[in-house]
MMTF fields as JSON, N, C-alpha, C and O atoms, coordinates in Angstrom:
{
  "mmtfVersion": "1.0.0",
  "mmtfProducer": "UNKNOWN",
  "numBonds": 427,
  "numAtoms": 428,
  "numGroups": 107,
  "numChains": 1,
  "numModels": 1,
  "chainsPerModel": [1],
  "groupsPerChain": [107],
  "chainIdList": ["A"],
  "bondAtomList": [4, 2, 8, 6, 12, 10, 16, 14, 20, 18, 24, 22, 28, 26, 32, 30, 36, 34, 40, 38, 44, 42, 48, 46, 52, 50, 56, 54, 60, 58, 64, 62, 68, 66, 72, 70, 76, 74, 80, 78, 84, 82, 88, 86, 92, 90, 96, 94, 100, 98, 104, 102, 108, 106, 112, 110, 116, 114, 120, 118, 124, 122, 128, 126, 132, 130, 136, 134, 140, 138, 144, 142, 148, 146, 152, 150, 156, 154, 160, 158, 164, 162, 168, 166, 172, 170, 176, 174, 180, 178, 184, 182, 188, 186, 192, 190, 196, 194, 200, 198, 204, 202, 208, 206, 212, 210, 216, 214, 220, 218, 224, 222, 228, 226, 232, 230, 236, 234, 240, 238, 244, 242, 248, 246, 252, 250, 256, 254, 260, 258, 264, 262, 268, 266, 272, 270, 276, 274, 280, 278, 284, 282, 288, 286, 292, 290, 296, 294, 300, 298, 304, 302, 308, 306, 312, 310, 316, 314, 320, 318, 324, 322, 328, 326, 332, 330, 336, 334, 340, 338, 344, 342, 348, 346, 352, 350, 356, 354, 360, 358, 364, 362, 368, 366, 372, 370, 376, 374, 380, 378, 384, 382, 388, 386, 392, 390, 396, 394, 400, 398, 404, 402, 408, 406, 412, 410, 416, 414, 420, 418, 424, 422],
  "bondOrderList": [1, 1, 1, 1, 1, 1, 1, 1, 1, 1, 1, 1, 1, 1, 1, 1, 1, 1, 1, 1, 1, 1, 1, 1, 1, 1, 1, 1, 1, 1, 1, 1, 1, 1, 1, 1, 1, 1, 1, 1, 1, 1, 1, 1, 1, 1, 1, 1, 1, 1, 1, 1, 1, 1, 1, 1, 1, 1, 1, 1, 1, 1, 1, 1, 1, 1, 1, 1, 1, 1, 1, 1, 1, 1, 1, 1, 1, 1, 1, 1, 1, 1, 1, 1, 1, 1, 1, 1, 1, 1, 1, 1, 1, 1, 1, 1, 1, 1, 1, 1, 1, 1, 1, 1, 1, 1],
  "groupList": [{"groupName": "UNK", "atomNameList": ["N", "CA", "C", "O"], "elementList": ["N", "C", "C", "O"], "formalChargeList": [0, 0, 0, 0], "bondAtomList": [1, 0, 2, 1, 3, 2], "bondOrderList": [1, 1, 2], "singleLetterCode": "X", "chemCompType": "L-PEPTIDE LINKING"}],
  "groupTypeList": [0, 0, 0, 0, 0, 0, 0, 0, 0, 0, 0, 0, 0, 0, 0, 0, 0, 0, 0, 0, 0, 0, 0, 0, 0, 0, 0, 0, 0, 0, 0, 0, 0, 0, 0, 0, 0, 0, 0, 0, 0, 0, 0, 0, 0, 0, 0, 0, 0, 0, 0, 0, 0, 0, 0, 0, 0, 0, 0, 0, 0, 0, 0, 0, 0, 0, 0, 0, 0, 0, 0, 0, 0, 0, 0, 0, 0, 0, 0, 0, 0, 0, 0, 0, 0, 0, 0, 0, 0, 0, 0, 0, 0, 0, 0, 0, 0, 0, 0, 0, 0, 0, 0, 0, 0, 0, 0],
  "groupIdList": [1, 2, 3, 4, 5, 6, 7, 8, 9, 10, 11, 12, 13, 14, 15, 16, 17, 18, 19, 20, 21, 22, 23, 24, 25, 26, 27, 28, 29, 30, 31, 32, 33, 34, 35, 36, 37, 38, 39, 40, 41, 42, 43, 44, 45, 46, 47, 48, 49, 50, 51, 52, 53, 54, 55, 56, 57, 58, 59, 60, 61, 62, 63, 64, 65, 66, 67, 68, 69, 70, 71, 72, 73, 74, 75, 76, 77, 78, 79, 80, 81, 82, 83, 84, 85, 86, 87, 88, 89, 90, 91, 92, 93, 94, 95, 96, 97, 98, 99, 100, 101, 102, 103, 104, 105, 106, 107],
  "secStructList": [7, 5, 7, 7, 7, 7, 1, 7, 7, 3, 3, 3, 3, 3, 3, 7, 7, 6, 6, 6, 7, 7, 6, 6, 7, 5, 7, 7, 1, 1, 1, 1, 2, 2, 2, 2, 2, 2, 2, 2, 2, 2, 2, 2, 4, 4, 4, 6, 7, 7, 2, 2, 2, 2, 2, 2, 6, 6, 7, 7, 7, 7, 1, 7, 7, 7, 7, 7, 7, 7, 1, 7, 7, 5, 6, 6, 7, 3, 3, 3, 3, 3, 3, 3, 3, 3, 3, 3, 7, 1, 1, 7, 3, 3, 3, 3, 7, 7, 7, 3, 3, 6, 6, 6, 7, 7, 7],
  "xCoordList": [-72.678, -72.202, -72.415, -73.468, -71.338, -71.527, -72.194, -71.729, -73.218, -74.034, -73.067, -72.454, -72.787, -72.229, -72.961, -73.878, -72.061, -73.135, -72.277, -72.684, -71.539, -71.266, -71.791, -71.079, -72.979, -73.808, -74.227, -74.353, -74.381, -74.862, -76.288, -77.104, -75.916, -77.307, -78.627, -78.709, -79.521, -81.054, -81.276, -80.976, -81.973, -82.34, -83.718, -84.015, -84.449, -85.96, -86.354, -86.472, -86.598, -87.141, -88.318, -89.225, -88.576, -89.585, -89.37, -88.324, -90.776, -91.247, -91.529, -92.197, -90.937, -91.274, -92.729, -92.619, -93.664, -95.372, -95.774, -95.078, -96.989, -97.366, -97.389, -96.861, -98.312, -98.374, -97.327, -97.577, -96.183, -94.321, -94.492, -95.053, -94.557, -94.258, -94.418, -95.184, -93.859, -94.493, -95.154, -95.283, -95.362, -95.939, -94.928, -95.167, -93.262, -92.353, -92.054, -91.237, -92.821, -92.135, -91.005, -90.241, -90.881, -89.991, -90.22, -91.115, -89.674, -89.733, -90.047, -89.187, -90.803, -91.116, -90.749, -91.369, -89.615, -88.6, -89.01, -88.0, -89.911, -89.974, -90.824, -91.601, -90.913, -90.956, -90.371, -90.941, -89.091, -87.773, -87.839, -87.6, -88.28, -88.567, -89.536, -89.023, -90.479, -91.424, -91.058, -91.655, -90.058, -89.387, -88.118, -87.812, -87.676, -86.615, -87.546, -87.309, -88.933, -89.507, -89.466, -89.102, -90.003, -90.868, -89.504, -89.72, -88.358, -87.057, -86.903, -86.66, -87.012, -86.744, -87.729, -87.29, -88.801, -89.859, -89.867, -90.066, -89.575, -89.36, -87.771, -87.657, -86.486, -85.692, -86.338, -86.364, -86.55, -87.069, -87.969, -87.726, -88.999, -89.433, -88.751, -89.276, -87.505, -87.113, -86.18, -85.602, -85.923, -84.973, -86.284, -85.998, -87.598, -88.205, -89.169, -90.326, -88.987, -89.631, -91.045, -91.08, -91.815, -93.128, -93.513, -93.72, -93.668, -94.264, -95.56, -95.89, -96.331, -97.497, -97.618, -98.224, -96.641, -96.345, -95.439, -95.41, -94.899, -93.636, -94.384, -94.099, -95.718, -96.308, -97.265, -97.35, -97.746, -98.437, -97.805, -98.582, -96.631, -95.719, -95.563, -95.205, -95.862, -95.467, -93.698, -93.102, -93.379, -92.031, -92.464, -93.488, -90.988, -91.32, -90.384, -89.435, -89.957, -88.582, -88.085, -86.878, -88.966, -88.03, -88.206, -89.119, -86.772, -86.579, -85.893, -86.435, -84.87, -84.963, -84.218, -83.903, -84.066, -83.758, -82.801, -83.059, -81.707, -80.99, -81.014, -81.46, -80.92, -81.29, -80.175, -79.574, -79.714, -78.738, -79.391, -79.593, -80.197, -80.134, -79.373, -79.121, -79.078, -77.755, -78.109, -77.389, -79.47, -79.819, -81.538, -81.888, -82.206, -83.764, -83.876, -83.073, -85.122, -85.953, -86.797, -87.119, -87.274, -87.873, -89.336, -89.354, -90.338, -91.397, -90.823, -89.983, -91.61, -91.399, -89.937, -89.816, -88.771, -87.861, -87.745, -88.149, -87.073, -86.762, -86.119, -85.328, -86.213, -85.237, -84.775, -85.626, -83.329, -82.833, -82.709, -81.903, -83.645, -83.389, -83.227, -84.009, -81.187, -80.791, -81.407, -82.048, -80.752, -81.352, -80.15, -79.857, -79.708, -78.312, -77.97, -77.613, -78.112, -78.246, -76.921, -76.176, -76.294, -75.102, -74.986, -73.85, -76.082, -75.577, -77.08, -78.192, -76.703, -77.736, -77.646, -76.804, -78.001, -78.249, -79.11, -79.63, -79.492, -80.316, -81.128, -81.514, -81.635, -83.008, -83.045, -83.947, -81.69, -81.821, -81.384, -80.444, -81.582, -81.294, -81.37, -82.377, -79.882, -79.847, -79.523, -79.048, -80.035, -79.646, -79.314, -79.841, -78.178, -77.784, -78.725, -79.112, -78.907, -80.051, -79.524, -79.078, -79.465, -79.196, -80.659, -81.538, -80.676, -81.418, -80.976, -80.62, -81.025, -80.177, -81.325, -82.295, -80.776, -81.782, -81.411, -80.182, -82.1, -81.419, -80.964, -80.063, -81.314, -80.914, -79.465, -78.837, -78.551, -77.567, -76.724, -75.722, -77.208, -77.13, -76.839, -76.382, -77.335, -76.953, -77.694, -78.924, -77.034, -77.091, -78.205, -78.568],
  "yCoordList": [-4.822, -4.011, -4.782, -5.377, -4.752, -5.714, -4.344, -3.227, -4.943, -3.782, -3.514, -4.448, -2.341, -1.832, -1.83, -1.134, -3.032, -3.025, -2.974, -3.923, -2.499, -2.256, -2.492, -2.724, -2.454, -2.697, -4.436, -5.118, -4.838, -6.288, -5.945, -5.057, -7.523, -8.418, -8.074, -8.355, -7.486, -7.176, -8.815, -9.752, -8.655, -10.283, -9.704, -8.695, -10.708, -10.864, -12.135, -13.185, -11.857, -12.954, -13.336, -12.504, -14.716, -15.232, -16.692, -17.091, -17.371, -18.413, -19.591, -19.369, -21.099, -21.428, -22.565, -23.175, -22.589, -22.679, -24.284, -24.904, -24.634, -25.858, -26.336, -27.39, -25.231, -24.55, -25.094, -25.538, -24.916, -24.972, -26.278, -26.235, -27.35, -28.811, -29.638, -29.442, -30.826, -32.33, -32.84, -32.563, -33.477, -34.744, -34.911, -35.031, -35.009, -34.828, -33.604, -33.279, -32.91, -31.462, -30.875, -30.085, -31.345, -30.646, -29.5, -29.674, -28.696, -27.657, -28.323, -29.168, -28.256, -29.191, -28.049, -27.008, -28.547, -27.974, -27.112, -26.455, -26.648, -25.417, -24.383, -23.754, -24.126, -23.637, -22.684, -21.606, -22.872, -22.065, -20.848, -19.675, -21.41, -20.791, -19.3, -18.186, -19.418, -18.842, -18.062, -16.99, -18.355, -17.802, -16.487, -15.439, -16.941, -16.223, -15.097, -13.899, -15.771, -14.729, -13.028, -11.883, -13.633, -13.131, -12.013, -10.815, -12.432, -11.363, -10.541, -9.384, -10.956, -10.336, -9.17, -8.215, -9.262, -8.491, -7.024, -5.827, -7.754, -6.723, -5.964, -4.901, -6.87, -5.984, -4.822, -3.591, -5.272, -4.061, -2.745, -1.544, -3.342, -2.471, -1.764, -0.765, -2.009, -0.878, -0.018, 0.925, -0.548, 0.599, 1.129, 1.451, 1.293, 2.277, 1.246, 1.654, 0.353, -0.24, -1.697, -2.79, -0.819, -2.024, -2.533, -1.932, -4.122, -5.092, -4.958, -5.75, -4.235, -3.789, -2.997, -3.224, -1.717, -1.013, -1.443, -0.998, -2.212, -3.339, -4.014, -3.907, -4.932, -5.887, -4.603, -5.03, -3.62, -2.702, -2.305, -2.274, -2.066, -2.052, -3.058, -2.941, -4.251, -5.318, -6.237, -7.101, -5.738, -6.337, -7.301, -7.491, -8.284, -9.799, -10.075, -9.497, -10.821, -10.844, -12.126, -12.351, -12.997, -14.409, -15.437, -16.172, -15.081, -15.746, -17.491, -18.491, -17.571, -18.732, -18.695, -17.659, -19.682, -20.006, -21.436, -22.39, -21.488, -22.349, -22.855, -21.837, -23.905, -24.225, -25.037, -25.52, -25.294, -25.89, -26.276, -25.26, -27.969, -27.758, -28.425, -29.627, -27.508, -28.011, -28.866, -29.802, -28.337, -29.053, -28.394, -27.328, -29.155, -28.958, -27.837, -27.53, -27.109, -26.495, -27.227, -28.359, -26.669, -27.739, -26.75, -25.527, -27.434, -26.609, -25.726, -26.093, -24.319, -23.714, -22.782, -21.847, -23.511, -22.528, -21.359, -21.168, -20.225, -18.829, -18.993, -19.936, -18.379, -18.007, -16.81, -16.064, -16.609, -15.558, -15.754, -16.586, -14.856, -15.284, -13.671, -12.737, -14.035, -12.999, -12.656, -13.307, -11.267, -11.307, -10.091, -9.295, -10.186, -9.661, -9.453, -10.353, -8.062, -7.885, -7.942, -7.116, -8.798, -9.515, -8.704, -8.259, -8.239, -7.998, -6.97, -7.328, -5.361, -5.163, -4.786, -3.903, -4.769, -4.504, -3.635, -2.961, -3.346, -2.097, -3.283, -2.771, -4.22, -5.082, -6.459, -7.29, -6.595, -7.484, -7.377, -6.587, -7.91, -7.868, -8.968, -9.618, -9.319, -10.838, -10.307, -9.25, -11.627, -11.484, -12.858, -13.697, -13.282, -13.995, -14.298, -13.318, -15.334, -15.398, -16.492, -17.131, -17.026, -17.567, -17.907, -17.086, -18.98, -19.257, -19.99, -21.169, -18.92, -19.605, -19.74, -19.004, -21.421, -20.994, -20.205, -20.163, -19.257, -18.377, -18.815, -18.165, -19.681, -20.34, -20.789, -20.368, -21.464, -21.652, -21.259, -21.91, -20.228, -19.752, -20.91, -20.669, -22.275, -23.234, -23.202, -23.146, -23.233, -22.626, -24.096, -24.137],
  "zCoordList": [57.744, 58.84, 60.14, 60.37, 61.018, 61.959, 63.306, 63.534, 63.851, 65.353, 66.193, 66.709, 66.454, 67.195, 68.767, 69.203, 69.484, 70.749, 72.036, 72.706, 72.548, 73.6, 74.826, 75.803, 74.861, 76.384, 76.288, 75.271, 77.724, 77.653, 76.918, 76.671, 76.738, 75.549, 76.498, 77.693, 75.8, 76.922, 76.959, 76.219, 78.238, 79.111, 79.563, 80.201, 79.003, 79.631, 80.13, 79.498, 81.673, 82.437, 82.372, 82.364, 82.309, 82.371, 83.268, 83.78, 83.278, 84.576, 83.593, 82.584, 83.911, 83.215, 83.938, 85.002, 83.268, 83.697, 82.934, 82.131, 83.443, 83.153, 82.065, 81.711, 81.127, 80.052, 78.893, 77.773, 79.505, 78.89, 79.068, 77.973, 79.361, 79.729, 79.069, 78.126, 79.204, 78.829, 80.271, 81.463, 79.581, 81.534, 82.183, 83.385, 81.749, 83.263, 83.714, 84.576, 83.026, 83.525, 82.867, 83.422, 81.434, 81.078, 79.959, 79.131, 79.934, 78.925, 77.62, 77.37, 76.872, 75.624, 74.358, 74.14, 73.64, 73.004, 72.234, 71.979, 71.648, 70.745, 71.754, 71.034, 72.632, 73.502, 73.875, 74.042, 74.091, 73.98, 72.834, 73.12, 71.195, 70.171, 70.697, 70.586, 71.071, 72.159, 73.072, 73.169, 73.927, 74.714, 74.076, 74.644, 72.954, 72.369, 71.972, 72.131, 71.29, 70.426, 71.567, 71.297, 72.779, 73.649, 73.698, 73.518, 73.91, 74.134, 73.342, 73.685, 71.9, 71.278, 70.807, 70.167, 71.08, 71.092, 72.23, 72.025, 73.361, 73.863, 74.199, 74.808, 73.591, 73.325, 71.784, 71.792, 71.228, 69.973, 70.764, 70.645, 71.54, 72.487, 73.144, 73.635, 73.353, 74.51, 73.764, 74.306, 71.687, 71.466, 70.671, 69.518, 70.992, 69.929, 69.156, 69.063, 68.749, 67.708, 68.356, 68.921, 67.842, 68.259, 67.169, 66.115, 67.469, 66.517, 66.096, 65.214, 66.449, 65.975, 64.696, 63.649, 65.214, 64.194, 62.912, 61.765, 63.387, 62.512, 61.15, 59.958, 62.002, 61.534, 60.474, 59.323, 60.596, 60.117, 58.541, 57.588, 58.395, 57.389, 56.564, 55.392, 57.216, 56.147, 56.687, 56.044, 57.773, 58.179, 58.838, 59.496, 58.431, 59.141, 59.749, 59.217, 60.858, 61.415, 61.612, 61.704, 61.681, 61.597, 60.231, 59.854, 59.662, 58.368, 58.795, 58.323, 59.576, 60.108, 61.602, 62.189, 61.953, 63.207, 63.324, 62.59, 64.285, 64.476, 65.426, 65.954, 66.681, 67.939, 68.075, 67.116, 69.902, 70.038, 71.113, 71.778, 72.08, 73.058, 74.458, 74.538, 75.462, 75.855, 77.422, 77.77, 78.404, 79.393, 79.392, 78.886, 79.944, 80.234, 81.069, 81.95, 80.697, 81.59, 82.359, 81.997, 83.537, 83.992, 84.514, 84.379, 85.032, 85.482, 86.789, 87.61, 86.719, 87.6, 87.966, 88.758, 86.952, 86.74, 86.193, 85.046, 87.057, 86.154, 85.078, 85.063, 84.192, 83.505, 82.588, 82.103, 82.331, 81.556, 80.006, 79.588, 78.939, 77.834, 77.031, 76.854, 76.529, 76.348, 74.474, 73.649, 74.508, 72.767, 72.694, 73.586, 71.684, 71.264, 69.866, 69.107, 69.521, 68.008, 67.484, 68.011, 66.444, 66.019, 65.01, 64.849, 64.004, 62.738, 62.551, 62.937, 61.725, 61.055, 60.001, 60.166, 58.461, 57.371, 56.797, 57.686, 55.75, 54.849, 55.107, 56.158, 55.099, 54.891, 55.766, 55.665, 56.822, 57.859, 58.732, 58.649, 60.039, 61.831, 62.297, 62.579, 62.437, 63.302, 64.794, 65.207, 65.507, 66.976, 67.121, 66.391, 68.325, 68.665, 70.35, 70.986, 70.728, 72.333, 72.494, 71.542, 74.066, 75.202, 75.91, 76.175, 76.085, 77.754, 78.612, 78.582, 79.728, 80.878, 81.883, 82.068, 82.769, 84.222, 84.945, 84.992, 85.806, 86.891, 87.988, 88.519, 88.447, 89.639, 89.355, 90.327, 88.478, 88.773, 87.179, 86.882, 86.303, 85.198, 83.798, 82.68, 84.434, 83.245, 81.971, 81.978, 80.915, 79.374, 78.745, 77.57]
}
């Protein structure tokens, strides 16, 4: 069954921190992984469903993951990281996610 989603993809902002880096300052690539998680966590949060209670049951949510990357994060940039439920099933929920910088929305 393909999600019936009508409304934009929930976007959770975040900063990107020292923390996030290599020594030039760049977003050090699984990072992003981190960042998606973080969206997607709290898109589930806002339709009802907490990972606490999730994890309590025995549900797991990332079976795999695909990555594409297209320009750097850099220290200290905002950014938008969308989470967008594509598909849900009797026993799975994909989402499709984006990270964009905010400053000039590059993907």
């Amino acid at each position: 069954m393909r999600a019936q989603n009508a409304a934009q993809p929930f976007t959770f902002r975040c900063r990107v921190y020292y923390e996030d880096t290599d020594a030039g300052g760049i977003v050090y690539y699984v990072n992003y992984l981190k960042f998606m998680e973080r969206a997607r966590t709290e898109c589930l949060r806002e339709l009802g469903f907490f990972q606490s209670a999730l994890a309590g049951e025995g549900l797991l949510f990332v079976h795999s993951a695909e990555a594409r990357y297209h320009a750097p994060a850099r220290l200290d940039d905002e950014l938008l990281v969308s989470a967008e439920v594509i598909a849900l099933n009797r026993a799975s929920l994909r989402f499709r996610q984006q990270v964009r910088r905010a400053a000039d929305d590059v993907l």
